[in-house]
N, C-alpha and C positions, 0 to 999 in steps of 0.2 A: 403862340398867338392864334386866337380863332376868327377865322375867314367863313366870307359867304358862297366863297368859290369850289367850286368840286366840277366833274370829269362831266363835259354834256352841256353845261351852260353856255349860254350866247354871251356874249364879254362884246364890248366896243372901245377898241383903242383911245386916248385922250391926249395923248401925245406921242412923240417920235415921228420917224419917216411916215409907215402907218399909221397916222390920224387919220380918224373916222370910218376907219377899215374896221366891218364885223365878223365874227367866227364864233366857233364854238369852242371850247375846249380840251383839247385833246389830253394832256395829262398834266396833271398838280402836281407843287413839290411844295410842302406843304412848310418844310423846315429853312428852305431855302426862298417862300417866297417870293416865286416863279412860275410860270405856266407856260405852257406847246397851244399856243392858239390855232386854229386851220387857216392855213394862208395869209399870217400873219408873221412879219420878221424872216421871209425868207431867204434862206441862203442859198448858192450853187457851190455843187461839190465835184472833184472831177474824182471817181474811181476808174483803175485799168481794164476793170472790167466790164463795167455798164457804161461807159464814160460820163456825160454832166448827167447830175442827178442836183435836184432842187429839195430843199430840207428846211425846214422849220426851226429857227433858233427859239430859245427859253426868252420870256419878257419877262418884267418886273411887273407885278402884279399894285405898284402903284400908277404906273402906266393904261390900266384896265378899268372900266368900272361895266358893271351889269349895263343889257343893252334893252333894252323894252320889248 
């Protein structure tokens, strides 16, 4: 299926926790349907070695619509 989305665009969330939340796009998956928004969906991770580290989960790119 082809999409208006690619790596760099501004996206604005339309639902989930993140409603109304803006970013850009960090990476597309094009076959899955999903996208790494900045600051969007975020997770905390705890590593041994850096300890909490904060990371960006994949959204459903019906979740997203272009932002103006």
């Amino acid at each position: 299926m082809k999409t208006a989305y690619k790596k760099g665009l501004k996206v604005k969330v339309i639902s989930g926790a993140d409603k109304g939340k803006t970013g850009s796009i960090i990476k597309f998956y094009a076959k899955k349907d999903i996208a790494l928004v900045e600051g969007v969906n975020v997770k905390t991770h705890f590593d041994k070695k850096d300890g909490l580290l904060k990371k960006e989960s994949p959204i459903h790119i019906s979740k997203i619509q272009l932002a103006k």
